[in-house]
C-alpha positions as CSV (number, residue, x, y, z in Angstrom):
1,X,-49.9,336.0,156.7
2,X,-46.8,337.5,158.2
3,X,-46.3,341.3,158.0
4,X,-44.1,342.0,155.6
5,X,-40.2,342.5,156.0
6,X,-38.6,345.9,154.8
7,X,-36.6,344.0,152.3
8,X,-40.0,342.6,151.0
9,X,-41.3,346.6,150.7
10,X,-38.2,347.4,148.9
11,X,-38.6,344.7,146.6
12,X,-42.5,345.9,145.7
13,X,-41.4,349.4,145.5
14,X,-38.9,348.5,143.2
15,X,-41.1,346.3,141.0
16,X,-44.4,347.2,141.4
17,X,-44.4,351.3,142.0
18,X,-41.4,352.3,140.2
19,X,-43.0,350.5,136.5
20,X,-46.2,352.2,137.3
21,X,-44.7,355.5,138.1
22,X,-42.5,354.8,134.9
23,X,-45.2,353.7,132.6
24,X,-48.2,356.7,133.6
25,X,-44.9,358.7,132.7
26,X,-44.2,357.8,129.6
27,X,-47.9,357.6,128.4
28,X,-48.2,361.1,129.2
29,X,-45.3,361.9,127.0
30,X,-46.6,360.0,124.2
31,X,-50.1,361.8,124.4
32,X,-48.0,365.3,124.6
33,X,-45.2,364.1,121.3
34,X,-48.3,363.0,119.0
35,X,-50.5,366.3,119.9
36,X,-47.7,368.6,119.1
37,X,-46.4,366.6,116.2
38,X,-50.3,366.9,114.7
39,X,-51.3,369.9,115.8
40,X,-48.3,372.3,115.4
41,X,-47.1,372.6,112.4
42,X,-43.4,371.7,112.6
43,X,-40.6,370.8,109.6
44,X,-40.7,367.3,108.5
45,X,-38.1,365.9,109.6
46,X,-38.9,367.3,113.2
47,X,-42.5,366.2,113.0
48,X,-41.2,362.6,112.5
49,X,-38.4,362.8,115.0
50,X,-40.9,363.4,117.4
51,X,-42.9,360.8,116.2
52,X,-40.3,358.5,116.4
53,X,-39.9,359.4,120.2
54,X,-43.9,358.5,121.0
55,X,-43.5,355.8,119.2
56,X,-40.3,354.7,121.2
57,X,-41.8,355.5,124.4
58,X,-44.9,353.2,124.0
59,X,-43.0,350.7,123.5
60,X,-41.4,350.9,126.5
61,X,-44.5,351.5,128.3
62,X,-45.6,348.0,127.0
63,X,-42.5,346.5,128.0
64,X,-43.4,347.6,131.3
65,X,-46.8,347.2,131.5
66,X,-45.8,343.0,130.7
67,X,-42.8,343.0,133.0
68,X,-45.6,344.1,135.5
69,X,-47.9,341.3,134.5
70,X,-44.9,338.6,134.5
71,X,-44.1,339.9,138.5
72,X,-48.2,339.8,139.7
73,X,-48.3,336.3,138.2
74,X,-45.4,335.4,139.8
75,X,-46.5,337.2,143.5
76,X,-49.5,335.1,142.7
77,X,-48.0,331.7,142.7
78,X,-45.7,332.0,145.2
79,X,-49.1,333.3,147.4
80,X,-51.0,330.0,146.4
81,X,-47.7,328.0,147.1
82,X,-47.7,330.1,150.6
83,X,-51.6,328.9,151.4
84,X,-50.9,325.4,149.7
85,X,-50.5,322.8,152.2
86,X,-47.1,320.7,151.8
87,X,-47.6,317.4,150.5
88,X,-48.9,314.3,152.4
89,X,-45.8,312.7,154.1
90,X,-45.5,309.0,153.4
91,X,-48.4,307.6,155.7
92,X,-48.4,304.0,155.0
93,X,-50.7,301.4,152.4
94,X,-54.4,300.5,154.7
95,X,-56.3,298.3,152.8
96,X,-60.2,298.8,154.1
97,X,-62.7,296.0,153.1
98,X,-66.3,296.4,153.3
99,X,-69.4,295.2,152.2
100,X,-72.4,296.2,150.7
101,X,-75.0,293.4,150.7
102,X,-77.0,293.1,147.5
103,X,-80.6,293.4,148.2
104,X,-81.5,290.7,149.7
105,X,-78.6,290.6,152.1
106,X,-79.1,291.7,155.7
107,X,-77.3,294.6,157.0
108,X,-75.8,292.1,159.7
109,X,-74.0,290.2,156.6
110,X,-71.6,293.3,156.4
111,X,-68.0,292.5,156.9
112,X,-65.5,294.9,157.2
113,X,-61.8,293.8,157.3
114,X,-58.8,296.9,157.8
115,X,-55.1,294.7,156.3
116,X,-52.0,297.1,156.9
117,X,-49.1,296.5,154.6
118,X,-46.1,297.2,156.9
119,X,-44.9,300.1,155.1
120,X,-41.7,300.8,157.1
121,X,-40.6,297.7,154.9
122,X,-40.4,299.9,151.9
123,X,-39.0,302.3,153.5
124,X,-36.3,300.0,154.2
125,X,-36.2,299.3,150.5
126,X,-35.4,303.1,149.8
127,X,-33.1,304.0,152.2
128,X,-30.9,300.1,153.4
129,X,-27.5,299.8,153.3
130,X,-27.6,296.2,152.7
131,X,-29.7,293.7,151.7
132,X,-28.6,290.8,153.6
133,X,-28.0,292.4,156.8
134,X,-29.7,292.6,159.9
135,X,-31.7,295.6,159.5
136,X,-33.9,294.3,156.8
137,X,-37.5,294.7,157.5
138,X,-39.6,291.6,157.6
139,X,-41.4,291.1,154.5
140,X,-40.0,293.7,152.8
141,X,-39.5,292.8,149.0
142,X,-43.1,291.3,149.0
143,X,-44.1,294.3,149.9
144,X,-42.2,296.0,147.7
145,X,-43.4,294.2,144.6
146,X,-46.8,294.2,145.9
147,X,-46.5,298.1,145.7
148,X,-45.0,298.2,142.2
149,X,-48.0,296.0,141.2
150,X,-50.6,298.2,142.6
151,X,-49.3,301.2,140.9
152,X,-49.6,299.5,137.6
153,X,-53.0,298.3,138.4
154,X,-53.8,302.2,139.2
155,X,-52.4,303.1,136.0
156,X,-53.9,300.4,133.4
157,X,-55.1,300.6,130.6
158,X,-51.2,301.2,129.8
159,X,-51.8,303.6,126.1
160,X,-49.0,304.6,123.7
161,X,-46.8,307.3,123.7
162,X,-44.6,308.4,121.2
163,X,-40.6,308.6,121.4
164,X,-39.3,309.7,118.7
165,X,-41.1,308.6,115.5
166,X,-42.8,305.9,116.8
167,X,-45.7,305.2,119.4
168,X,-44.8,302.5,121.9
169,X,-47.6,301.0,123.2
170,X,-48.6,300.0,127.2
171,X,-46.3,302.8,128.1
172,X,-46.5,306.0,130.7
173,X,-44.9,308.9,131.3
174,X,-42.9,309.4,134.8
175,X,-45.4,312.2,135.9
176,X,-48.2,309.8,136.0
177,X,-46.7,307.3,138.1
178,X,-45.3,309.6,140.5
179,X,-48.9,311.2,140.9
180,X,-50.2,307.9,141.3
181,X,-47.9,307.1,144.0
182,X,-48.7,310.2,145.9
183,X,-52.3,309.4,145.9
184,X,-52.6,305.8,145.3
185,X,-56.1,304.2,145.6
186,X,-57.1,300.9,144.1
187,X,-60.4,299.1,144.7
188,X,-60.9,295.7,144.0
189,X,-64.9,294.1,144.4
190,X,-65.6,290.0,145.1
191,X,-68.9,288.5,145.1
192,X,-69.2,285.6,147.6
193,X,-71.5,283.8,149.6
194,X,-72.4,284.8,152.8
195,X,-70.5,282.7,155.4
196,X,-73.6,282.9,157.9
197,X,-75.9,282.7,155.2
198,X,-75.1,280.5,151.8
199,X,-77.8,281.5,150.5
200,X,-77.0,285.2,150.3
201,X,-75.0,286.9,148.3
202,X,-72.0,289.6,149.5
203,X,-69.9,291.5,147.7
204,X,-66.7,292.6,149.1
205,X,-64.8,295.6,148.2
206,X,-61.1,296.4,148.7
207,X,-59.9,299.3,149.0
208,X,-56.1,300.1,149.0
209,X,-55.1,303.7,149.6
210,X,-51.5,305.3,149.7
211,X,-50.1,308.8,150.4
212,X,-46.5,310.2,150.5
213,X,-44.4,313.4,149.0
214,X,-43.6,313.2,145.5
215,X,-39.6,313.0,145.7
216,X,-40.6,310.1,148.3
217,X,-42.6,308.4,145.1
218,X,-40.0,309.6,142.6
219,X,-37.0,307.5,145.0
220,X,-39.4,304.3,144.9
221,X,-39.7,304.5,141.2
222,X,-36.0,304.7,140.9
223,X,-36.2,302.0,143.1
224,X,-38.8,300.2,140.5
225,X,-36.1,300.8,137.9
226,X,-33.0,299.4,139.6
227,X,-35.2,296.2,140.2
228,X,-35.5,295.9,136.5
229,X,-39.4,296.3,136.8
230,X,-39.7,299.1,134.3
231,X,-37.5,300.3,131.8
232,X,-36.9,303.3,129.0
233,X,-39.3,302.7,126.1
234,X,-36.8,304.3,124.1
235,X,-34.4,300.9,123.5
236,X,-31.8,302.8,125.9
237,X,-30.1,301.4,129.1
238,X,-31.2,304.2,131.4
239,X,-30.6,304.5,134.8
240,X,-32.3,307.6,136.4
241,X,-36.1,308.2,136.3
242,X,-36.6,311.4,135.9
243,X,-39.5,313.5,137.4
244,X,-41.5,314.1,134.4
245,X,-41.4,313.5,130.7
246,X,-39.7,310.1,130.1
247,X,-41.9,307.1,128.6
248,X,-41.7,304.1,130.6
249,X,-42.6,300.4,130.0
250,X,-42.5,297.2,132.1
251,X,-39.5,294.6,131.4
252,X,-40.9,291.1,131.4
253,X,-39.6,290.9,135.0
254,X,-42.2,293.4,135.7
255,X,-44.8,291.7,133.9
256,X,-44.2,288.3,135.8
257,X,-44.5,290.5,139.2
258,X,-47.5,292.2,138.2
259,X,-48.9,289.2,136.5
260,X,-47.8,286.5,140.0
261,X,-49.6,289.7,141.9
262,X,-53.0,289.5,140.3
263,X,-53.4,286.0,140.4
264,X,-52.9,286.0,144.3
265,X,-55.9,288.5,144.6
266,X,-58.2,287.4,141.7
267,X,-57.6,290.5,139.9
268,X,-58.8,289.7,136.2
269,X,-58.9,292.6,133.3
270,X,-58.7,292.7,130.0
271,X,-55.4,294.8,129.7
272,X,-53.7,293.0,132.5
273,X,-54.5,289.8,130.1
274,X,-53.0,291.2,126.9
275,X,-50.3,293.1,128.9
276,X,-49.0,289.1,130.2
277,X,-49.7,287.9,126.9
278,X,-46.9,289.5,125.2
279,X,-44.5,289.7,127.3
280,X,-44.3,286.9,129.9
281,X,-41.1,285.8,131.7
282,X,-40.0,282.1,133.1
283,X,-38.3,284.3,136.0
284,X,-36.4,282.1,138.6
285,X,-38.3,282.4,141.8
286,X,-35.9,282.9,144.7
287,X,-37.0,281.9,148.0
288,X,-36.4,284.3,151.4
289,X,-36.6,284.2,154.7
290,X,-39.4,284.3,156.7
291,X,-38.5,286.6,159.3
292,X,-35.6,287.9,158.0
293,X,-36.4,288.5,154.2
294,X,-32.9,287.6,153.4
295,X,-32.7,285.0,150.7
296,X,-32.3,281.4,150.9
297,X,-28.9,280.7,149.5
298,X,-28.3,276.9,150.3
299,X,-26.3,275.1,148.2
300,X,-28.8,273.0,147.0
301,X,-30.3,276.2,145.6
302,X,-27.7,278.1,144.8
303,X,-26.9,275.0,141.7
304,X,-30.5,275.5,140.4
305,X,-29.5,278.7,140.0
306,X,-26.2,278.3,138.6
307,X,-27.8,276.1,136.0
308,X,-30.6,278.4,135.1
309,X,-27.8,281.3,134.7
310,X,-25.9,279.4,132.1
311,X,-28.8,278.6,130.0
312,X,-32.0,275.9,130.0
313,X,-30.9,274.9,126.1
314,X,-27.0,275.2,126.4
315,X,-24.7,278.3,126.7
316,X,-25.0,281.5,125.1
317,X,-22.2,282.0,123.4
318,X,-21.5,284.8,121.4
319,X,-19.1,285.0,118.6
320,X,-17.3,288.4,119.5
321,X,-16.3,289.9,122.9
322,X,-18.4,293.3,121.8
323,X,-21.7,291.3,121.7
324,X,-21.3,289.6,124.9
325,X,-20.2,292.8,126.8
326,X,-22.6,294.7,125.6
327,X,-25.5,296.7,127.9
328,X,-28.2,295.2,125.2
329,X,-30.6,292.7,127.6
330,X,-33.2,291.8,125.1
331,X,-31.6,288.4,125.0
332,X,-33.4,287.7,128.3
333,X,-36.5,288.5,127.6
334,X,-37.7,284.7,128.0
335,X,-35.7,284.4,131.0
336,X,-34.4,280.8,129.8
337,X,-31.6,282.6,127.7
338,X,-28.3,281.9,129.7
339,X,-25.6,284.7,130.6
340,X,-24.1,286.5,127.8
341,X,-20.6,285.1,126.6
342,X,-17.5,285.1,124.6
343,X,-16.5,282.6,122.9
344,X,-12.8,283.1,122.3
345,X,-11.6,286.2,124.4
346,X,-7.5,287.0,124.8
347,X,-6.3,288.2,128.2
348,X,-2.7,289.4,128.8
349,X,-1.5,286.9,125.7
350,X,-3.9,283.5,126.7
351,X,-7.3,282.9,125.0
352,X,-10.0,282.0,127.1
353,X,-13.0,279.9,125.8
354,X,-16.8,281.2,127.3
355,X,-15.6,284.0,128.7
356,X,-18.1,286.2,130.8
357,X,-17.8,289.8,132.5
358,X,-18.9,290.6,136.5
359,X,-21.4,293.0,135.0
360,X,-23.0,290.1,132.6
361,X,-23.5,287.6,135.9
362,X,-25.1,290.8,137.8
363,X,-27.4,291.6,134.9
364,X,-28.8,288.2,134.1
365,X,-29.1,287.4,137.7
366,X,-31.2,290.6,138.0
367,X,-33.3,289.8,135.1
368,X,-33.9,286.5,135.4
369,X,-34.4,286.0,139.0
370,X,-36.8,288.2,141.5
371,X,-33.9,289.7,143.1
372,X,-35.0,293.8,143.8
373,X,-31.5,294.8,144.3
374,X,-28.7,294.3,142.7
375,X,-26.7,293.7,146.1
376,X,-28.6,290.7,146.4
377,X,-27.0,289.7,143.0
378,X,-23.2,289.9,144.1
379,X,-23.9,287.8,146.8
380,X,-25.7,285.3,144.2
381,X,-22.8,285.3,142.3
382,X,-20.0,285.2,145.1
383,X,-21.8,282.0,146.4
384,X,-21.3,280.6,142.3
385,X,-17.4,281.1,143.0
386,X,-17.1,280.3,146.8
387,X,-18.9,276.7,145.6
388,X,-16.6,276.5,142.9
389,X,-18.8,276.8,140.5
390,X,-17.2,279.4,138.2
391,X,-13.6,281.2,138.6
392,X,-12.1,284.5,138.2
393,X,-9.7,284.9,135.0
394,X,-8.9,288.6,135.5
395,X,-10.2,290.6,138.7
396,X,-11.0,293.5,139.1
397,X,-8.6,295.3,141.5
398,X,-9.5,298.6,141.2
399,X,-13.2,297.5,142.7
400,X,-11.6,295.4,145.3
401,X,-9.8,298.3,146.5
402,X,-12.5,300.5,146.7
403,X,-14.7,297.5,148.4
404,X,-12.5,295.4,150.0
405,X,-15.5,292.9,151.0
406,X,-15.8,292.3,147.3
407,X,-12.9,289.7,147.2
408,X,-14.7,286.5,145.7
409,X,-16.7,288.6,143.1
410,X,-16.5,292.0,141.6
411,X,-19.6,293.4,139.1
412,X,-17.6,294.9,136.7
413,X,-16.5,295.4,132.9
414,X,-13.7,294.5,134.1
415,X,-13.9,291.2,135.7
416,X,-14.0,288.1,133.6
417,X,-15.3,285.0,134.7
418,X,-15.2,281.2,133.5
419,X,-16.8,277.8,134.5
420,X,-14.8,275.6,136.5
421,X,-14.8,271.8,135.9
422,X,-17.4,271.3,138.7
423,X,-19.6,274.0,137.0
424,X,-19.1,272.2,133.7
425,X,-20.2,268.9,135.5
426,X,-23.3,270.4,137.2
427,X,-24.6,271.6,133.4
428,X,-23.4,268.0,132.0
429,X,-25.1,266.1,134.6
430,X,-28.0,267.7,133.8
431,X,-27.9,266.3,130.3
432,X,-26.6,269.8,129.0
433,X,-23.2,270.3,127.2
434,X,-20.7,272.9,127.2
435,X,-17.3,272.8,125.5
436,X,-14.5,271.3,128.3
């Protein structure tokens, strides 16, 4: 350890030799106040006043005596943080595969494999300007959402925790990802013939293993949570994960990710079985480019989309303008539930029929499709109006201001949106119906 500076032996004379001194002083002027108050016989009232005094100056002497113990516990951790090595920077996700032979396999039957998941891609995920730019990372949002479902994996069975009153089951607490993250390991075993030898038996184990720094893991949960994997058990729209104490579930997005995850690599439990049980989303599967990662956005596509956002069985159309603005999601919990809108909704003196906010589109188009940022969603929904799909009736011009590049389509409370009569015959032709 470095010698220490002189402001450092200031500070310990200060704290450490100056309570001593202080203390050993005033228990030798307790001893002295009780033997003379006993032993010589003085009036009453100075018998007790001296009392008094002892009794006065031991408690002083314990309130140094524990201001003492406060500072050596404190020396003490700051030593062990001193002699602690900093956390593991982020390293990457190597998947080893090996192995072991039952018994009557040969040792020449073992296979090892070593798969690196390229981890510079979730990086990319963290820290990217854009989505759609150039400087997206191939394969990134797989890998993404590959990482997101090996967490969970790590963390299954999912218990309850209690907010509030109640206990909300398949929950966890922030802490417990995050540690998770910084140490993630998940093994995965396959029994399977031998390929030089079908009469033999292997069994292959998988082995993922992951390290980084804990504000790295908390960013990627964030990350989780603006991708509408997980959410606030509490019922609340919240939009920060926090470091430690908040319960956490997974939205049915989440489930569909974790659940499309484990049947790709034959992972079969129990919990994973009742977790997609309950909570299982028909989420619109986008489809991206291959070396680019951006997403497909023809305009054959972007219709299937555009029908699927207003709704599989017909609009959803909500009587007042408060329900359809509203932050609640639960109507898309099925992911078949169109966008959220108005039925009658006045704006500067007209009424407008099926009336929908920027922020609605956004939402549902994060919800409902496997989108992991919600960038990706304005340009979803500025393709719906540059195909003439849907229409602005008020825009936003405070946001275009502000982002000038969001001209076509602005995700706000602010912006309301209708079908056009091309969008209206799109859902007709598709033997839907919507009010014309």
């Amino acid at each position: 350890m470095p010698p220490p500076t002189p402001d450092r032996a200031i500070h310990d004379c200060t704290c450490v030799i100056l309570p001593l001194a202080t203390v050993f002083v005033l228990i030798i002027f307790t001893v002295i106040a009780l033997v003379y108050s006993i032993g010589v016989k003085a009036p009453i009232p100075e018998n007790l006043a001296i009392s008094f005094a002892g009794v006065v100056c031991a408690l002083l002497g314990l309130w140094m005596v524990g201001h003492l113990v406060r500072y050596c516990r404190g020396h003490t951790r700051c030593v062990a943080e001193a002699v602690t090595p900093p956390p593991l920077p982020l390293t990457g996700i190597a998947t080893t595969v090996t192995a072991p032979l039952v018994p009557q396999a040969s040792r020449a039957s073992r296979v090892s494999i070593l798969r690196r998941i390229n981890i510079r891609s979730v990086r990319s995920i963290i820290t990217s300007s854009t989505i759609n730019g150039n400087t997206v990372t191939n394969s990134s949002s797989s890998d993404f959402k590959d990482l997101f479902s090996t967490l969970i994996v790590s963390l299954l069975p999912l218990s309850a925790h209690r907010v509030r009153l109640t206990r909300v089951e398949n929950t966890f607490l922030s802490e417990d990802a995050i540690n998770n993250l910084g140490s993630l390991k998940f093994s995965q075993s396959n029994r399977m013939p031998d390929p030089k030898d079908p009469s033999r038996i292997v069994t292959t184990t998988t082995t993922t293993t992951f390290s980084m720094a804990k504000d790295m893991a908390r960013s990627i949960c964030q990350k989780f949570l603006e991708a509408r994997f997980i959410e606030s058990a509490d019922g609340k729209y919240q939009q920060v994960y926090n470091m430690k104490g908040s319960v956490w579930q997974l939205t049915p997005k989440g489930v569909t990710v974790l659940d499309r995850f484990c049947s790709r690599n034959g992972i079969q439990q129990k919990s994973i079985a009742e977790l997609v049980g309950s909570t299982l989303s028909q989420l619109v599967i986008l489809e991206r480019d291959g070396q680019t990662d951006k997403l497909i956005t023809d305009r054959g596509t972007i219709e299937v989309i555009f029908r699927r956002f207003i709704g599989t069985h017909g609009p959803n159309v909500k009587s007042s303008v408060s329900s359809a603005d509203s932050d609640s999601l639960s109507d898309y919990k099925d992911g078949l539930t169109g966008v959220k809108m108005a039925s009658e909704r006045k704006v500067n003196g007209k009424t407008y029929k099926d009336t929908f906010t920027g922020k609605a589109a956004t939402d549902w188009l994060m919800d409902c499709c496997t989108t992991v940022d919600r960038r990706e969603t304005y340009d979803i929904a500025a393709l719906f109006v540059e195909y003439d799909l849907m229409e602005p009736v008020v825009q936003d011009r405070a946001h275009m201001a502000q982002y000038p590049s969001n001209n076509l389509f602005q995700p706000t409370k602010h912006a309301i949106y209708q079908l056009t009569a091309k969008g209206k015959d799109l859902i007709n032709g598709i033997g839907g119906s919507i009010r014309s």
